[in-house]
C-alpha positions as CSV (number, residue, x, y, z in Angstrom):
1,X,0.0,0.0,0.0
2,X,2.0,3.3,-0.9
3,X,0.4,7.1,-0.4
4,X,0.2,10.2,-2.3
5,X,0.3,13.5,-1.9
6,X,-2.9,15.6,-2.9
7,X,-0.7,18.0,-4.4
8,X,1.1,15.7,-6.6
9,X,4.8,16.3,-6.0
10,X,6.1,14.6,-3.0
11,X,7.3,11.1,-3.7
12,X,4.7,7.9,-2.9
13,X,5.5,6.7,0.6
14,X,4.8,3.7,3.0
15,X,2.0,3.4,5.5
16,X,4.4,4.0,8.3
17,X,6.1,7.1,6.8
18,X,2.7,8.4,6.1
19,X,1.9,7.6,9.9
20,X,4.9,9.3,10.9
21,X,5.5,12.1,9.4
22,X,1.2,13.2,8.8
23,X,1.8,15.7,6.4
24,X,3.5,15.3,2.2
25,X,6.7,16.9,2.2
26,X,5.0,18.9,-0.4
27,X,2.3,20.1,2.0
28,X,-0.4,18.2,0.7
29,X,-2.5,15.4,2.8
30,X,-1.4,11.6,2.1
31,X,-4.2,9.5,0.8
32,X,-3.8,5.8,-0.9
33,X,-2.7,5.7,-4.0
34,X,-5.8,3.0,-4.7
35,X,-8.7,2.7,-2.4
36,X,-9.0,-0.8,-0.9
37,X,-12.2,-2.6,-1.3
38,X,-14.2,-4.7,1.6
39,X,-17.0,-6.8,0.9
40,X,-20.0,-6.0,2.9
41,X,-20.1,-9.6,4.2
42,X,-16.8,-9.4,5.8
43,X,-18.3,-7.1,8.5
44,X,-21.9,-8.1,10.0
45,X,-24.1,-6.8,13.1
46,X,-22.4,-10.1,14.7
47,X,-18.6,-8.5,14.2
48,X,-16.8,-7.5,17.3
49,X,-15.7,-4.2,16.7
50,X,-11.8,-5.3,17.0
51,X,-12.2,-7.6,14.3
52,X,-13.9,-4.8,12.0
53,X,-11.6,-2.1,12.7
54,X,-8.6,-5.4,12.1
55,X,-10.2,-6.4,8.5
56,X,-10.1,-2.4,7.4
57,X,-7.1,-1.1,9.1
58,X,-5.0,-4.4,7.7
59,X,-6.3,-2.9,4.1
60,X,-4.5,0.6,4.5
61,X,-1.4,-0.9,6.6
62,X,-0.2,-3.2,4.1
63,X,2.9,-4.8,5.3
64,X,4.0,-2.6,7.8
65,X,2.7,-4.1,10.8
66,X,2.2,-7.9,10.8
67,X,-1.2,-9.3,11.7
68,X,-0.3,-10.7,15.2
69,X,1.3,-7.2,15.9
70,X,-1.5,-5.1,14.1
71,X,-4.2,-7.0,16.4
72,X,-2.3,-6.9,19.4
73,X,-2.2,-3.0,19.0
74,X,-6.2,-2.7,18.2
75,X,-6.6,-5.0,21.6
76,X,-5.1,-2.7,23.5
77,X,-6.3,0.1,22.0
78,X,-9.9,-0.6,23.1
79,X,-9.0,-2.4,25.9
80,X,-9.7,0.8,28.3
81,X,-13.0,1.8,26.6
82,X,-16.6,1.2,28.6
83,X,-17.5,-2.1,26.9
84,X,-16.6,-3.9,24.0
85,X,-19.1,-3.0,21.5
86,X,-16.9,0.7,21.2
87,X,-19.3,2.8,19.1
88,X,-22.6,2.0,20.5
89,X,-26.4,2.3,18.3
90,X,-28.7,4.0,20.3
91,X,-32.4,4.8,18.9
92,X,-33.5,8.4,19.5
93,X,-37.2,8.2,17.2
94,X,-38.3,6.5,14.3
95,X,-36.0,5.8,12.1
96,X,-33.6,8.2,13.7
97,X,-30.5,7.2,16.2
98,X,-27.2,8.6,18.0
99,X,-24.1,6.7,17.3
100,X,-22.2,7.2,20.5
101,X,-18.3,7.3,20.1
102,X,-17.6,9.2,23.7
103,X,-17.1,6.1,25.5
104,X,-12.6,5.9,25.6
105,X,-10.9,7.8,28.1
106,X,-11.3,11.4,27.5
107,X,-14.8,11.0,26.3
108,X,-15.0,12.1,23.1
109,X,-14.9,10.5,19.6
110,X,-10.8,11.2,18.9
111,X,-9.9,9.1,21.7
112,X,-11.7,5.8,18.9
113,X,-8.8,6.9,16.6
114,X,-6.4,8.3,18.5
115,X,-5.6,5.2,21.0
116,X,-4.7,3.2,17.9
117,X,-2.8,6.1,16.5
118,X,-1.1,6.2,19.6
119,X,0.1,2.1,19.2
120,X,1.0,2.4,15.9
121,X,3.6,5.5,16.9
122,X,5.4,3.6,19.7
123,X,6.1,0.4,17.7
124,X,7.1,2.3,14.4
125,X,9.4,4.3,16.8
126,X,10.9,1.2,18.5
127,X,11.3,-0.5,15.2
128,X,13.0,2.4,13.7
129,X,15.1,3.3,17.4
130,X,14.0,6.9,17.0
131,X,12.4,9.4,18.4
132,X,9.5,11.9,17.6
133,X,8.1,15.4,18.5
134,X,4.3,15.4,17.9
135,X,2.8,18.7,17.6
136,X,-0.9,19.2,17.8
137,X,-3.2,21.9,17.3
138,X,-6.4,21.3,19.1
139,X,-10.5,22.8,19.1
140,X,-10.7,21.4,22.0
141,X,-10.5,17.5,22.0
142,X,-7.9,16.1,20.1
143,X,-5.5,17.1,22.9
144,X,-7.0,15.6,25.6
145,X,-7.0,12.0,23.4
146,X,-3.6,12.9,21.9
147,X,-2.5,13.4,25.7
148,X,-4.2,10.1,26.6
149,X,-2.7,7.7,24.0
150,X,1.0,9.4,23.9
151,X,1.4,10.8,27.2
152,X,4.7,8.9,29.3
153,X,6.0,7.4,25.9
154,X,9.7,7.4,26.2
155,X,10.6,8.3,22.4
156,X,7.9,10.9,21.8
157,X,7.6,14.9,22.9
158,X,4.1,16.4,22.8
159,X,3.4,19.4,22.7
160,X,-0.8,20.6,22.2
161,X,-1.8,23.9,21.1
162,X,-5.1,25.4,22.3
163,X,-6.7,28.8,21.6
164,X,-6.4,30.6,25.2
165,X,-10.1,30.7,26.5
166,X,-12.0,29.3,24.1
167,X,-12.6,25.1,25.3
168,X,-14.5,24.6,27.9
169,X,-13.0,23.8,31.2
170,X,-13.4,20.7,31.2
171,X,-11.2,19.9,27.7
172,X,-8.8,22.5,29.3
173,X,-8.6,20.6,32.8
174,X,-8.0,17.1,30.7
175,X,-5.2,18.7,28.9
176,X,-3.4,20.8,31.3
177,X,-3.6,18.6,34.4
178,X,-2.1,16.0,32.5
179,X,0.7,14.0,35.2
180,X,3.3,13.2,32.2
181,X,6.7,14.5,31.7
182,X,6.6,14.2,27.8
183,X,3.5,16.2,27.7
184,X,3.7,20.4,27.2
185,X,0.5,22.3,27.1
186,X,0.9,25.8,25.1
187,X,-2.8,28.0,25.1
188,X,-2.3,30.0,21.8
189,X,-3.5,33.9,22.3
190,X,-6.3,33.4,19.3
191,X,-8.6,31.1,17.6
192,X,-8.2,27.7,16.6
193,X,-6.9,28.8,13.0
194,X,-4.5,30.4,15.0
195,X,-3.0,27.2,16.4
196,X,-3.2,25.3,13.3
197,X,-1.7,27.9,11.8
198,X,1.5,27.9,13.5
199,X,1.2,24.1,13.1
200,X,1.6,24.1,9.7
201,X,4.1,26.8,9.0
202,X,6.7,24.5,11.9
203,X,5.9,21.8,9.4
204,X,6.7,23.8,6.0
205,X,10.3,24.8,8.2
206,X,12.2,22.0,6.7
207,X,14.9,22.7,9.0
208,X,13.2,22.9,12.0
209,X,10.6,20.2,11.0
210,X,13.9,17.7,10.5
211,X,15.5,18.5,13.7
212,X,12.8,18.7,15.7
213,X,11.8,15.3,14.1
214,X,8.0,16.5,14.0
215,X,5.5,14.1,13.0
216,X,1.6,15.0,13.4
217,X,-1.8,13.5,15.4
218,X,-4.3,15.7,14.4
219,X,-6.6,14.5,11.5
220,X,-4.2,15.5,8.6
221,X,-2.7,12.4,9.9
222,X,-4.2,9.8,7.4
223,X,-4.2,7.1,9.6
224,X,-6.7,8.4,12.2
225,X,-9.2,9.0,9.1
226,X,-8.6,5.4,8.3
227,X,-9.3,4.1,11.9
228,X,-12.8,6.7,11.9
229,X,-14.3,4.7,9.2
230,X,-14.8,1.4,10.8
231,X,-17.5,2.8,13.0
232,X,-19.3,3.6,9.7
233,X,-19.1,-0.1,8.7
234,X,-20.2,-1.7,11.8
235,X,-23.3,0.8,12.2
236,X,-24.4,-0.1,8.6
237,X,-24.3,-3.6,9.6
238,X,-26.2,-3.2,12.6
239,X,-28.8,-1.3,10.6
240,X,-28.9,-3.7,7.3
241,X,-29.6,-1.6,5.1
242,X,-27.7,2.2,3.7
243,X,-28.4,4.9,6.2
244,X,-27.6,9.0,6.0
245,X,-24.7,9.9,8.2
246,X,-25.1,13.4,10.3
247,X,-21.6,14.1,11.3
248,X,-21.1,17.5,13.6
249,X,-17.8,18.6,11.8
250,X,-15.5,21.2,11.9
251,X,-12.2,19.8,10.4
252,X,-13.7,17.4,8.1
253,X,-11.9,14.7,9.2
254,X,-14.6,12.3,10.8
255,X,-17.0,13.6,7.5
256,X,-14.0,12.7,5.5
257,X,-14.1,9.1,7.0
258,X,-17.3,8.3,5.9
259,X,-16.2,8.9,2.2
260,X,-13.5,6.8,2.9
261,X,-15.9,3.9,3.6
262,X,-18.1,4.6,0.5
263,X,-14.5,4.6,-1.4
264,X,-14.6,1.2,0.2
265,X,-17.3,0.1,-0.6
266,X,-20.0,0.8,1.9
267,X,-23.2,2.1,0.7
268,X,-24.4,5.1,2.6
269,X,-27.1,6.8,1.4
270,X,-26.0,10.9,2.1
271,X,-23.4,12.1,4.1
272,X,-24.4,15.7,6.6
273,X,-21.9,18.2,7.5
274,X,-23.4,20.0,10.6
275,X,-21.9,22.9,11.2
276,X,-22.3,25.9,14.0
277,X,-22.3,29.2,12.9
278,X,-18.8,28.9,11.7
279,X,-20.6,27.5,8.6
280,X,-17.8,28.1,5.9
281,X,-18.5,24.3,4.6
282,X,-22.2,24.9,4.6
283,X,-21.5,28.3,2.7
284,X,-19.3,26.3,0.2
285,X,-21.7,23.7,-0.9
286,X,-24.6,26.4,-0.9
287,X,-22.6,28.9,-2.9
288,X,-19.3,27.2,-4.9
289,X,-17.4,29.9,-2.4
290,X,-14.9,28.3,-0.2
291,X,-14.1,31.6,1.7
292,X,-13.2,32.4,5.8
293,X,-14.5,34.4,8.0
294,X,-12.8,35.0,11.7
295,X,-14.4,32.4,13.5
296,X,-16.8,32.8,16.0
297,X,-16.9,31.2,19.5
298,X,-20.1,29.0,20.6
299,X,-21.5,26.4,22.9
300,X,-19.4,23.7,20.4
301,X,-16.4,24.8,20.7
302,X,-14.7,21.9,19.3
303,X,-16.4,23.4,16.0
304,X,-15.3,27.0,16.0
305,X,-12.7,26.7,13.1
306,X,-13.0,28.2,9.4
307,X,-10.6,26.5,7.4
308,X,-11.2,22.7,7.6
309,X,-7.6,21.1,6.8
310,X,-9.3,17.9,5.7
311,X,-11.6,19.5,2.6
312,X,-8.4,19.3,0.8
313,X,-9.0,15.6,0.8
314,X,-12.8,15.7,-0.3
315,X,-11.4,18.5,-3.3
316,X,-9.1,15.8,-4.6
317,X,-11.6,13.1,-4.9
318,X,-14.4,15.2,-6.4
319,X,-11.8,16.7,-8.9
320,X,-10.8,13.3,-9.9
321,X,-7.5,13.1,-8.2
322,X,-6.6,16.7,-10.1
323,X,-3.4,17.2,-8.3
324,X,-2.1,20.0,-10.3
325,X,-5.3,21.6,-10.0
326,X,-5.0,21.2,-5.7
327,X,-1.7,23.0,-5.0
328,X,-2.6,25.8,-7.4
329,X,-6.5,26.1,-5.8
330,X,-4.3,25.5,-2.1
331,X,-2.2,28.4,-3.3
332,X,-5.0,30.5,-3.9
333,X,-6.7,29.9,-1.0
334,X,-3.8,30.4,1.4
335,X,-3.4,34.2,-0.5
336,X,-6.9,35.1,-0.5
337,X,-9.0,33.0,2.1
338,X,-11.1,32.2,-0.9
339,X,-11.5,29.3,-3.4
340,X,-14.0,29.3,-6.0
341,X,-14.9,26.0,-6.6
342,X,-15.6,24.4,-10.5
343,X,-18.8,23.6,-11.1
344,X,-17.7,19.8,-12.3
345,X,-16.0,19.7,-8.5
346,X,-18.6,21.7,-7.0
347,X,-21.6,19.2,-8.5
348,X,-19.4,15.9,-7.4
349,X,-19.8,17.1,-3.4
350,X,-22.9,18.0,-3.5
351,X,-23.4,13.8,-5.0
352,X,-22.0,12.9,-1.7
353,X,-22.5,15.6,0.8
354,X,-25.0,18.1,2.1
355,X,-24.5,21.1,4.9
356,X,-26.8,22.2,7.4
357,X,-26.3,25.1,10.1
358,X,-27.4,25.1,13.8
359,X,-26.9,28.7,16.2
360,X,-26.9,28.2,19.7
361,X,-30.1,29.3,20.3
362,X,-31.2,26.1,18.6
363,X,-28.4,24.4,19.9
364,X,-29.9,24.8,23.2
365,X,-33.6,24.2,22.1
366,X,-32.7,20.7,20.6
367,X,-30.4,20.0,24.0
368,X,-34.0,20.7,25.9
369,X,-35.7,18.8,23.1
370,X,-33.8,15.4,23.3
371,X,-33.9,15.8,27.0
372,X,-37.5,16.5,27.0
373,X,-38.4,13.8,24.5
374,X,-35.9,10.8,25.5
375,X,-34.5,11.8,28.9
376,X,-31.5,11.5,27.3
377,X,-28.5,14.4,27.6
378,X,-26.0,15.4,25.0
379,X,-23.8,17.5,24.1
380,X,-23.7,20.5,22.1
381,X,-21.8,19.3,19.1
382,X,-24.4,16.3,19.5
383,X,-27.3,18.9,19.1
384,X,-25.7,20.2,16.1
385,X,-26.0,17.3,14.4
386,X,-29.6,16.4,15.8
387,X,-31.0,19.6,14.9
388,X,-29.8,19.2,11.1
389,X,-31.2,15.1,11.5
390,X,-34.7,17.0,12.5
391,X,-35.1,18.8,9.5
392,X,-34.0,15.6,6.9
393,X,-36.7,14.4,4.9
394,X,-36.1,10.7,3.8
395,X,-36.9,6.7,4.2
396,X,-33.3,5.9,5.0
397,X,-31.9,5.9,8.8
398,X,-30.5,8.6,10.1
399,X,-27.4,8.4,11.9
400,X,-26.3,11.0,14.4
401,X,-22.7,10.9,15.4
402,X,-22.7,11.9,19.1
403,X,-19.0,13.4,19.4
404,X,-18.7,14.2,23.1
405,X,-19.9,12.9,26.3
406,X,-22.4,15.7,27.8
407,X,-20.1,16.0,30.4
408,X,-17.6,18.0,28.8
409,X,-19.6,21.3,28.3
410,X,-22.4,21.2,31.9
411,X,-22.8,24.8,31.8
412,X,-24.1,24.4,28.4
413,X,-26.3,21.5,28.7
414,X,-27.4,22.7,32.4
415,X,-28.3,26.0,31.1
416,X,-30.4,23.8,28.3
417,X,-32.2,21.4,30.6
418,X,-31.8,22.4,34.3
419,X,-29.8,19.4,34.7
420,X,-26.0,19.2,35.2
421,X,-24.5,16.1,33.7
422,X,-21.5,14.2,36.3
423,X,-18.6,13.3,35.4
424,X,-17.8,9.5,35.4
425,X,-15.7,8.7,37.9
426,X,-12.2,8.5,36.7
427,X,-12.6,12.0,36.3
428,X,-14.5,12.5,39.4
429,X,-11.2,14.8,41.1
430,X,-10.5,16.5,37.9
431,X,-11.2,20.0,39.2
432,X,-8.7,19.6,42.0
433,X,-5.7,18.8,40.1
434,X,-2.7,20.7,39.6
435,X,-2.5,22.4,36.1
436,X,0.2,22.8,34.0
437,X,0.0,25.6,30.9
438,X,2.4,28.1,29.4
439,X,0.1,30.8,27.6
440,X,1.8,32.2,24.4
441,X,1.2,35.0,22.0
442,X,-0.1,34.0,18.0
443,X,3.3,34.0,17.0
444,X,5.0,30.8,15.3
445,X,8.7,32.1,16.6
446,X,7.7,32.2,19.9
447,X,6.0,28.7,19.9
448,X,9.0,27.7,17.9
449,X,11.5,29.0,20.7
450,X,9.5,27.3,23.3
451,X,9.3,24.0,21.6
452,X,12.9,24.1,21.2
453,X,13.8,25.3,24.6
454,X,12.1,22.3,25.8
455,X,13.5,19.5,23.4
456,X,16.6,20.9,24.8
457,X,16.0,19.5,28.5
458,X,14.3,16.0,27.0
C-alpha cells in the first residue's frame, strides 16, 4: 500500500512514513494511492468491533505491521473503553438514532482513533530506534486524546496547542492537568486557526521540522481518518440496510471518513456536515465559495474553526484526483482565504454531501428537546448534528454521530435542561488537580523558541 500527496509532487510513501511524518513533504495530505475494497459480508451486526476495525485497518497498513502485531495494537487500544461494543447504536425516534463514540478515556470521539494512532507510533518508533516530536493543534478535543494515547512514551515529545479561553473547562482541565513529563501544554493567544496555523508553518520549516523530528496526530494524519471509518461499517451492519450519516464537523476529518468507507465500498445513502455558525463548509456547498470568515466562538467549541484542513481531501476526490489543480486552488486559498470551486467539482460534493447550520439558540432548544423527549443528555456538538437530522426528509436511517460525552460542556447543557451532567468517575477529582500551561502569543517564533527550549531539556 503506498500514499500520495494531494498536491502531486512529494514522492509515494509507506504506510508508516505516512503515519509518521502526517503531512506530504509537499504540504499536501497523504491518501492511498488505490482505495482498498471490503465486501460487505466481511463485517456483520455479529462483528466484534476489533475484528472490524482489524479487517479495514489491515487494508490501508499493508505490510507494515504484521497481523499478530496489528491486532495486538487494536486489543489494546480498546482495551480501556466502557464495553466492548466501542461505538454503541442508540435509537432516539423513528427511524432516527445517536451513534455514540464518547465512550474511551477522554470521552470524546478522537480518543476511537487516537488510541490506535497512539500504538502504531510507539512500535514504528521502537522499530525504527528513534524518536519523535508530535505537535498538535487542538479545538478542544484532540488534545486531551492525543494526551491520553501518547502521554509517558519514552521516544515521543508532545506538545498541544489550544486557543487561550476558548474550550470549555473541562477539555482545558484534561489537557493541562495531565501528570506526564513528555507532555507540554501551550494556550495560543487566538482562535483555533490560529494554532493550526502555526502548526503548519513549523511543518513547512524544513529545518526545524527535520531537527525537531516533527511528526503530526491531528486528522491531517491519514491514519486516524482510516481508523474513523470502521465505526461507519459496523453501524451499517447493525442497521442492514444504507443509512444517512449526520456528522457534527468542523475539520472534516470524521465527514472525511465516511467517504473513505463509500470509497470502500460501503453504501451510505448521504453524508451531513453540521456545522455551527462557523458554517464556511455549509456556505461552500450552498454557494461554490470556499471563503473564511474570523471564527466565532459557541457552545461547540470543538467546532469554531473556518478552514477545515481535511476539505483538501474531499477536493481531490471530487476533482478526480486533479493534483495539479490542488496546489494551485491550495495556493490561492492560502493568498486570498477564498476558493472558488468548479462547477464539475462543486456538482461531485454535492453527490455525496449536504450542509446544514445550527446557532446556539437552537443548539440549546434541541439540547432541551432530546432531553424533554428521550430523557437523554448530549452534548452540544451532538445537538448540532440532531438539529440538522430533524429537518431531513427521507426513508433511510438517520445516523447522528454523538461526538462528546455531555459531560464535557455542563454549563451548556445545564443552562439547556436544568440538569447538570456528572462526570464518570475516573474523572471524578478532575477540578482539584494541579494544572500545567504556558500561555503564548499568536506567533509561530515564539512557539518555535518554546518548543525548542524544551526538546533541549528532554
Amino acid at each position: 500500500m503506498r500514499y500520495i500527496s494531494t498536491r502531486g509532487t512529494a514522492r509515494p510513501c509507506s504506510f508508516e512514513e505516512a503515519l509518521l511524518s502526517g503531512l506530504a513533504s509537499d504540504g499536501g495530505l497523504l491518501e492511498p494511492e488505490i482505495w482498498p475494497s471490503l465486501s460487505a459480508r466481511e463485517i456483520d451486526a455479529a462483528t466484534p468491533y476489533v475484528d472490524a476495525a482489524y479487517s479495514i485497518l489491515s487494508r490501508f497498513a499493508g505490510e507494515a505491521f504484521s497481523a499478530q502485531d496489528l491486532r495486538a495494537d487494536l486489543e489494546s487500544a480498546y482495551a480501556a473503553f466502557d464495553g466492548p461494543d466501542i461505538a454503541p447504536l442508540v435509537r432516539i425516534g423513528e427511524n432516527r438514532y445517536l451513534l455514540e463514540l464518547f465512550h474511551g478515556p477522554t470521552l470524546a470521539f478522537k480518543d476511537i482513533a487516537m488510541q490506535v494512532l497512539g500504538r502504531f507510533f510507539e512500535r514504528a518508533l521502537q522499530r525504527a530506534n528513534a524518536r519523535a516530536t508530535i505537535v498538535a493543534a487542538t479545538s478542544g478535543d484532540t488534545g486531551s486524546a492525543a494526551i491520553a494515547a501518547l502521554g509517558g512514551l519514552s521516544r515521543i515529545e508532545l506538545f498541544v496547542l489550544h486557543p487561550h479561553g476558548r474550550v470549555s473547562e473541562v477539555q482545558r482541565r484534561q489537557m493541562t492537568t495531565a501528570p506526564f513529563g513528555n507532555v507540554h501544554n501551550i494556550a495560543v493567544e487566538g482562535t483555533f486557526d490560529d494554532a493550526q496555523n502555526i502548526v503548519k508553518a513549523l511543518f513547512a520549516d524544513e529545518d526545524f521540522s527535520k531537527r525537531a523530528r516533527l511528526a503530526a496526530v491531528n486528522s491531517i494524519n491519514f491514519a486516524r481518518i482510516a481508523a474513523q471509518s470502521v465505526y461507519y461499517f459496523t453501524t451499517a451492519a447493525k442497521l442492514s440496510r444504507p443509512a444517512t450519516f449526520v456528522v457534527p464537523t468542523g475539520n472534516f476529518g470524521d465527514v472525511f471518513a465516511g467517504e473513505v468507507a463509500m470509497r470502500m465500498g460501503l453504501a451510505i445513502e448521504r453524508l451531513i456536515i453540521a456545522t455551527n455558525a462557523n458554517d464556511i463548509l455549509c456556505r461552500a456547498l450552498a454557494s461554490g465559495v470556499y471563503s473564511t470568515f474570523s471564527a466565532q466562538p459557541t457552545l461547540s467549541p470543538s467546532m469554531d474553526i473556518q478552514v477545515a484542513s481535511n476539505f483538501e481531501r474531499a477536493l481531490f476526490e471530487a476533482s478526480c484526483r486533479d493534483a495539479a489543480w490542488i496546489c494551485s486552488a491550495m495556493e490561492e486559498f492560502g493568498r486570498t482565504k477564498s476558493l472558488a470551486i468548479p462547477e464539475p467539482v462543486l456538482n461531485a460534493l454535492r453527490r455525496r454531501y449536504d450542509a446544514r447550520r445550527c446557532d446556539d439558540e437552537q443548539t440549546l432548544a434541541t439540547i432541551a428537546r432530546v432531553y424533554r423527549e428521550t430523557g437523554r443528555l448530549i452534548d452540544p456538538h451532538t445537538a448540532v448534528g440532531v438539529h440538522a437530522a430533524l429537518g431531513l426528509e427521507t426513508l433511510s436511517p438517520v445516523v447522528v454521530l454523538s461526538t462528546a460525552h455531555p459531560a464535557k460542556f455542563p454549563k451548556a447543557v445545564g443552562n439547556a435542561t436544568g440538569k447538570v451532567p456528572p462526570l464518570p468517575p475516573r474523572l471524578s477529582d478532575l477540578y482539584e488537580r494541579e494544572e500545567r500551561v504556558t500561555v503564548l502569543p499568536n506567533d509561530r517564533d515564539q512557539v518555535r523558541a518554546f518548543i525548542e527550549k524544551r526538546l533541549a531539556r528532554a
